[in-house]
Steps between C-alpha positions, in 0.01 A plus 500: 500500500849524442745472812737747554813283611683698805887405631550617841866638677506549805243516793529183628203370281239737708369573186369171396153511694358777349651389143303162568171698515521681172366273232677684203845523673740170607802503689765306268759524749697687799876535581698751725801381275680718254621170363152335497395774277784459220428113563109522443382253190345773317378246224220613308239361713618648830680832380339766751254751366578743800832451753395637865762657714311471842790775691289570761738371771839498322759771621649454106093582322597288217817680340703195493234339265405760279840539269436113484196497425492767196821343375355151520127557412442795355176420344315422824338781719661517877239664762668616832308511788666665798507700819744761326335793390796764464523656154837400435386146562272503243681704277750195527286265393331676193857460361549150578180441274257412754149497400338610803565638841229394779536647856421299787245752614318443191382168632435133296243599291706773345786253446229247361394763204887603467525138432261470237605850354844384454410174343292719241799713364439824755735631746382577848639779660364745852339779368791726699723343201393625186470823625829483644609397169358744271579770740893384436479499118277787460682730760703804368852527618713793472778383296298224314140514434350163548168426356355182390520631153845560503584152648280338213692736260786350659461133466444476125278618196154374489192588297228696568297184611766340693558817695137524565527119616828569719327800703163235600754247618694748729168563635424123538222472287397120405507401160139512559477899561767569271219300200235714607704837519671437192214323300768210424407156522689303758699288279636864336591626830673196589719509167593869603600436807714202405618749200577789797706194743685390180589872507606548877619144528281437770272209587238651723343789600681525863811509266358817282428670882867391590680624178301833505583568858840422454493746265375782758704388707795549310400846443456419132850542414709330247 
């Protein structure tokens, strides 16, 4: 079994004991330190498969290390786990490029399995999210109709199977569903969705989410 290697900020290290008792995750390190974080020796045998932001009991939730962190290591997941369930909040960090947004309330086993989903390429939102999401992009407003269409339309030209591909990830499908759905084998889905991030110059799928909503958000116009 492959370890999922976890970096901790913040939370004083209260994390570590129930890390410790999962055999297929291991706590590489934990710093409260903006600094430590740009300092960490991400060398190929200790770069972080998932970066924890343990906010539960920070008055700033983790916005002073989330520009850093998708500046600085874009490729690897960041989970949030937090106390702060306002919309705007997570709204926030959807366009910082965080992976996953675990409430407090949710308990350690959800954070466990947000953990693991992370590590295996998904993102890990509360249900209240998507909908709040897709609600936004698919919404009709007076002056400017904004539908999910539109802000696909929007962000560039794409084939028939790439569009297809672009809805199921909006929906947060795995590559798993989107196989089945689509009758694709994983390895072709994967080279679309590289092919559709080349497009959107974006590296993840929280990105896509951000870039569309940003898109809503600017009521489509330009």
């Amino acid at each position: 079994m492959k370890s999922i290697k976890l970096l901790i900020y913040g939370g004083q290290g209260r994390l570590e004991e129930f890390i410790e008792k999962e055999e297929d995750i291991k706590a590489i390190g934990v710093t409260g330190s903006e600094m430590d974080l740009l300092d960490f020796n991400h060398t190929s045998s200790v770069m972080p498969d998932v970066i924890l932001i343990d906010a539960r009991s920070s008055g700033k939730y983790g916005q002073e290390v989330m520009p850093i962190l998708k500046v600085k290591h874009p490729s690897t997941p960041f989970l949030i786990f937090t106390a702060y369930s306002e919309d705007h909040y997570l709204i926030e960090a959807i366009c910082h490029g965080a992976a996953g947004y675990v409430l407090q309330d949710g308990g350690m086993k959800q954070v466990l399995s947000a953990i693991r989903q992370c590590a295996n390429g998904q993102i890990v939102y509360p249900a209240s999210f998507k909908s709040i999401l897709m609600k936004k992009l698919q919404q009709d407003v007076e002056r400017s109709p904004v539908t999910l269409d539109k802000a696909i339309e929007k962000l560039g030209a794409f084939s028939k199977r790439e569009y297809e591909l672009l809805i199921l990830l909006t929906q947060g499908e795995t590559n798993q569903q989107i196989s089945k759905k689509l009758f694709l084998s994983i390895g072709t889905v994967k080279n679309y969705i590289s092919r559709i991030y080349r497009k959107l110059n974006v590296n993840n799928r929280p990105e896509l989410m951000a870039l569309l909503y940003s898109f809503q958000k600017s009521g489509m116009k330009g």
